[in-house]
N, C-alpha and C positions, 0 to 999 in steps of 0.2 A: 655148656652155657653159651645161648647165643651173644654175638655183639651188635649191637643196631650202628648203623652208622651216624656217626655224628656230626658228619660232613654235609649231610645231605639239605638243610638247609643252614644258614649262616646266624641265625640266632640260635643258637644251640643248648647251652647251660646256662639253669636256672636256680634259682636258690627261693624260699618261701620258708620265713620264719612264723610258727604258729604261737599267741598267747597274748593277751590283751594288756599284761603288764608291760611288755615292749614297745608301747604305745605311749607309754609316761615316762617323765625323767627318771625315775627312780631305778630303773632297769632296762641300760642302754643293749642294743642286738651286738654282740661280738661275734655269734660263731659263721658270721659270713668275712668275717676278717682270716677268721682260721683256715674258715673253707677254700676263700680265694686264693689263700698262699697256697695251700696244697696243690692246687690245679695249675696255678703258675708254673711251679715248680714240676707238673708234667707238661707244661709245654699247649694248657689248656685256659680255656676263659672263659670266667663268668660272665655273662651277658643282661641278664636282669635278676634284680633280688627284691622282694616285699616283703611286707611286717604287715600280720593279719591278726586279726581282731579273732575272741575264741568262736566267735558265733560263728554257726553250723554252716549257715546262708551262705556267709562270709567265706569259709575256707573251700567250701563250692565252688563256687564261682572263681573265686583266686587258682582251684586246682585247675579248673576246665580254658582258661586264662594261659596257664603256662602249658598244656599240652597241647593245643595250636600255637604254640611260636618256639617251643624247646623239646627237644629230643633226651636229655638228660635233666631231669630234676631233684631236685632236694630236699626234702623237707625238714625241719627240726620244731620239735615238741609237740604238747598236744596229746603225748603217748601216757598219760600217769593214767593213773586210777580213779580219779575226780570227777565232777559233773561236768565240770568244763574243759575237761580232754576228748573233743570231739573230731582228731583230726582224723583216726582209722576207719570212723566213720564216712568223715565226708570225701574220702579219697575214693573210698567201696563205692561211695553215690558217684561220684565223679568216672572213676572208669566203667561203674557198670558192674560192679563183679558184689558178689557176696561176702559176707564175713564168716568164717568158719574158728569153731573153737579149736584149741588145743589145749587136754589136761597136761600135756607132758611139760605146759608152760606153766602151766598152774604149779606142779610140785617143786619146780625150778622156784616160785617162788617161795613157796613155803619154805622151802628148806634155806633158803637168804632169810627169812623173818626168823627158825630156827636157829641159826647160828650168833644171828644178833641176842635170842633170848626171849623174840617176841612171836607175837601171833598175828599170821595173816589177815587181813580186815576184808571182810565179803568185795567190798571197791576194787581191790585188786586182780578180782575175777574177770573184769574189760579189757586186763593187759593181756588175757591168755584169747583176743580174740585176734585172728591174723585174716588180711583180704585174702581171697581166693586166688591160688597160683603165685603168692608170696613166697620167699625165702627167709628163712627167719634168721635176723642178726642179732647174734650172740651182743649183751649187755654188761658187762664184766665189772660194772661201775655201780649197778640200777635193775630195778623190775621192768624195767619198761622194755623188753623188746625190741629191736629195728627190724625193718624191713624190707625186702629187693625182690622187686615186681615187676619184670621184663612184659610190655606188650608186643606187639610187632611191630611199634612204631615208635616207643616210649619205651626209656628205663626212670622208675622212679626209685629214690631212697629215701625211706621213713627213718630218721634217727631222734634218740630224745632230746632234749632241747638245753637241759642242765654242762654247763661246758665240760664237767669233768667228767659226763657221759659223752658227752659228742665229740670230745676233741678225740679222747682211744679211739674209738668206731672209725673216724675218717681216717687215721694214719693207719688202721689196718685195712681198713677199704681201699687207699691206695697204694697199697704195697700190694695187695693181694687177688684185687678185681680190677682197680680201676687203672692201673701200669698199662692192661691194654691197650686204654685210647688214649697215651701217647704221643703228641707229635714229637717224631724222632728228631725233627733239626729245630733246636729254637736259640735263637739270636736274643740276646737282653741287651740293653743301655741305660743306666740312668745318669742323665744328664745334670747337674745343680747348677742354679744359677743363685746368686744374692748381691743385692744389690741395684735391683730394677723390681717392676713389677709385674703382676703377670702380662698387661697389655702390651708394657713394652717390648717383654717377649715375645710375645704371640703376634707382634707389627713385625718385629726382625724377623721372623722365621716363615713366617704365612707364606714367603715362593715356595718352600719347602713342601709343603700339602699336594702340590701340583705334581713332583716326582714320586710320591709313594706309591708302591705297587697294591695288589688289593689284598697280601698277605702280611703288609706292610705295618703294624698301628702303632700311631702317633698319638701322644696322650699329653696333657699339662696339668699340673698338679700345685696350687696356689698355699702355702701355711706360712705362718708370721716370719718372715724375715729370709724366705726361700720360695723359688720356682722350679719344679721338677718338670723337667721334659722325657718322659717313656719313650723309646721306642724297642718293640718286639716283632721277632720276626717268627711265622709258626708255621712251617711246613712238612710235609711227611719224607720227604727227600730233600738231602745236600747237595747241594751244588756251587763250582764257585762263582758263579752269576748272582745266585742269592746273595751270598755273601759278600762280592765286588758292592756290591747295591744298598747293602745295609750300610756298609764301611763309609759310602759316597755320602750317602743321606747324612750319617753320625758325625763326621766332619764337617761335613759342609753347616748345619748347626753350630757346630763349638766356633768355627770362624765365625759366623756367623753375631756370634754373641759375645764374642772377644772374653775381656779381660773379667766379663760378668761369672763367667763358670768358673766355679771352683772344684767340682769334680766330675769327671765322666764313668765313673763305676758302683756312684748310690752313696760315697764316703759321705760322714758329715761333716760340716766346717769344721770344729774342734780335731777331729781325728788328721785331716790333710795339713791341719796347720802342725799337730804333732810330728807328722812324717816330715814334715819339711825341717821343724827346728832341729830333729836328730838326725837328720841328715846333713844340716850344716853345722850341727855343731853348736847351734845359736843356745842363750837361755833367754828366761820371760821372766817378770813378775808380773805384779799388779798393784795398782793404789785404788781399790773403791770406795767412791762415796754412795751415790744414788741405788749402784746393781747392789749392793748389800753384801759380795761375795759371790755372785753368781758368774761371771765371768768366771772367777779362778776355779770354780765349780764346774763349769764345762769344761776347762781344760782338762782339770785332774782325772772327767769322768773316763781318760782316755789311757787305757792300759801302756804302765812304761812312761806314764808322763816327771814321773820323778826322775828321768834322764835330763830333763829341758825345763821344768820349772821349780824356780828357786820359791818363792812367795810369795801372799797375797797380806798385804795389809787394805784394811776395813776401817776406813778414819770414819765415822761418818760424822761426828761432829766435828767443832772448826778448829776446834782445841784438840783434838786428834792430827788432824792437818797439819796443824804447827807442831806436837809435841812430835810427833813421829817418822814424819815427810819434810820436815824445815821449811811449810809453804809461811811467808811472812803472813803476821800478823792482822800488820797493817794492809798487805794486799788482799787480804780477805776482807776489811772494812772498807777499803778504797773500791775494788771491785764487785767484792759478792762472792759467797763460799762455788756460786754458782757461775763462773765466768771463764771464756777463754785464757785467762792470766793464770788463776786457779790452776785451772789442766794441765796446762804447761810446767807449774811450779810442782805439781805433785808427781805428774810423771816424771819431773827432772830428779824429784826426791826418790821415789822407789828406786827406780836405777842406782843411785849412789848406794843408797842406802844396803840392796840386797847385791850388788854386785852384777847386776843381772844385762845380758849384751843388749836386752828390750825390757821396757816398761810398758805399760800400757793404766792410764789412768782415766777414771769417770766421774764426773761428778755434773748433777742435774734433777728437774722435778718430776718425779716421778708419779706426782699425783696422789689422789684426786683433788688432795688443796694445797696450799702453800705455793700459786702461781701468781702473776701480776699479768698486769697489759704488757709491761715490759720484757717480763719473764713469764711467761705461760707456762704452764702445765705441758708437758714433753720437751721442753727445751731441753739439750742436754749435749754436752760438750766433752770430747773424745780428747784424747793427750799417746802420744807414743812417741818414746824418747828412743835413740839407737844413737849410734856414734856417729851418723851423721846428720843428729841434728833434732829437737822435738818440730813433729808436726800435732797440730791442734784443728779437728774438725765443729763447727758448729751444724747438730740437728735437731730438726721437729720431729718427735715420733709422736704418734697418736694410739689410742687405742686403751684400756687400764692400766691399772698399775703395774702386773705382771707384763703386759703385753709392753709396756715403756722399757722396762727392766731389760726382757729380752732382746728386743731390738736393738737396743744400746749395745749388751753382749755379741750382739749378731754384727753389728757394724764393728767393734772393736776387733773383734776376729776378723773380720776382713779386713782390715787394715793393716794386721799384723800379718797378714797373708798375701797382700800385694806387697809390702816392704821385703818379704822372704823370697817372693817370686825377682823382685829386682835383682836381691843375692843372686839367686841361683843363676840367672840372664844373665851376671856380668861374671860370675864364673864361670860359665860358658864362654863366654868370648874372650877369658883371659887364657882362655884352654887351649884354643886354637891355633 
């Protein structure tokens, strides 16, 4: 089997999902999620990926497209039996080559429609056509054949498009073919940031852009209530130069953005806050009004979290407040179930209540109605009670109702995550 080189120019892997349904919400493209872990994971990168319409024209023009700018490409679906499976087609047109039959795919199918109890449909006779100087990959899911088509300058893969056909095919393609291109040394980072935004990252970090080498890549990655900063490093040989240079870059970031990261190896907020409370010993509750429960929901999603969290009480009305959290009455009328007093009073109660060395309570509008000029829609107000003392945050989150939700979740956890970070500072200094 030859190997083309992949190196030769720098846009190199490509990815081309075939099927007109990928085009509508109704059926979002996954299997380039799938695809790109895989190649991550040898030390390889995706460079472009498109979502193509079934038209014939269309997949034409999209093949010839990706074989002037990539050396390895992709393709999935388009392989069924159908009238609108025209991709083995238009790849034949694209590089120029023929279609050639095979009966021995043809009884491969039959004998899959036999086993089910049915009978092959004439449609199914397109799947036994393979382009000229093709390799036929084995389907273990599916009638639809794959296919590995080495040119001198190109390797393409035809896989079917169905995930439970395409995800086997690539995990034995890269176990099995694709291990060779490899790069042997690769350096990972994921950096988390919460608590800024992306600009504000992307201001602090920008001298940063100026040292990366050209094996270097720097990447930002913006989702509700978190900024991911990538850096990977992809080279075919180790040395500790590369490695001094990855290290410098990776720090000089995390100073960089201070007290805003909360992990530099991909953890999520709920998991680094778990590691910190079992490692001090701490416990947590919770008092929600507005998160509904989601807060204590991210905690628990964290294996071993019933080491460090006692409870979650769910007041959401205001007579839940008083029956269960002792928040007064009357400071609910005087204030609003919605107010800095509030926060303070419930966080103070869970604490008592569950015994717990942290509280953390929320209550706020979540939307979409029940706001005022006064109180708007996202207002929402944070409580963490600890033995030294409740502190009480006021914020505006924007964005729906879910996205309110979270973000509330997202800053209470951080909150609970810089008070833990204090611990662990002043035990360190008590250590010394």
């Amino acid at each position: 089997m030859k190997q083309i080189d992949l190196n030769q120019v720098k846009e190199n892997i490509e990815y081309l999902a075939i099927g007109s349904e990928l085009l509508t919400s109704a059926y979002p493209e996954t299997n380039s999620l799938f695809l790109a872990e895989k190649l991550d994971n040898l030390g390889l990168r995706l460079r472009y990926k498109s979502v193509v319409s079934d038209s014939l024209e269309d997949i034409v023009r999209a093949v010839k497209v990706a074989l002037d700018r990539s050396r390895l490409i992709f393709i999935s679906g388009g392989l069924g039996p159908t009238e609108d499976d025209r991709t083995r087609e238009a790849v034949a047109q694209a590089v120029k080559k023929p279609l050639i039959f095979y009966p021995e795919i043809i009884k491969k199918i039959e004998d899959r429609f036999a086993w089910r109890g049915a009978k092959m449909t004439p449609s199914n006779r397109q799947q036994a056509y393979i382009i000229q100087g093709a390799e036929i990959l084995d389907n273990p899911n599916g009638t639809a054949p794959g296919m590995w088509l080495e040119t001198s300058k190109h390797l393409l893969v035809l896989l079917p498009g169905p995930p439970a056909e395409f995800n086997p095919m690539v995990e034995k393609l890269m176990a099995d073919r694709l291990e060779l291109y490899r790069n042997k040394y690769v350096l990972k980072a994921v950096i988390k940031t919460t608590g800024a935004g992306e600009s504000w990252v992307e201001d602090r970090i920008k001298s940063v852009y100026r040292l990366l080498p050209e094996d270097l890549e720097l990447t930002t990655l913006a989702s509700p209530g978190e900024v991911q900063i990538r850096l990977t490093l992809r080279v075919k040989e180790t040395n500790r130069e590369n490695e001094r240079i990855f290290n410098k870059i990776k720090n000089r970031i995390i100073n960089l953005l201070g007290d805003k990261v909360f992990s530099t190896d991909g953890e999520n907020l709920e998991e680094v806050i778990g590691h910190k409370l079992a490692a001090l010993g701490q416990t947590v509750a919770c008092a929600e009004s507005c998160t509904g429960g989601l807060l204590a929901d991210r905690i628990t999603a964290v294996p071993g979290s019933s080491n460090y969290f006692l409870a979650s009480l769910v007041t959401y009305s205001n007579k839940a407040k008083t029956r269960f959290l002792g928040v007064p009455a009357r400071l609910i009328r005087e204030k609003g179930a919605v107010s800095r007093e509030v926060a303070e009073s419930m966080a103070a109660g869970a604490r008592k209540k569950t015994g717990a060395n942290l509280a953390l309570a929320t209550t706020g509008i979540a939307g979409p109605g029940g706001g005022s000029t006064r109180k708007p829609v996202g207002l929402v107000y944070i409580g963490l009670a600890s033995p030294d003392g409740i502190t009480v945050t006021e914020n505006y989150f924007q964005g729906s109702r879910n996205q309110i939700k979270f973000q509330t979740t997202q800053k209470a956890l951080d909150m609970l995550r810089l008070k833990l970070k204090k611990y662990q500072d002043r035990d360190k200094v008590g250590s010394q």
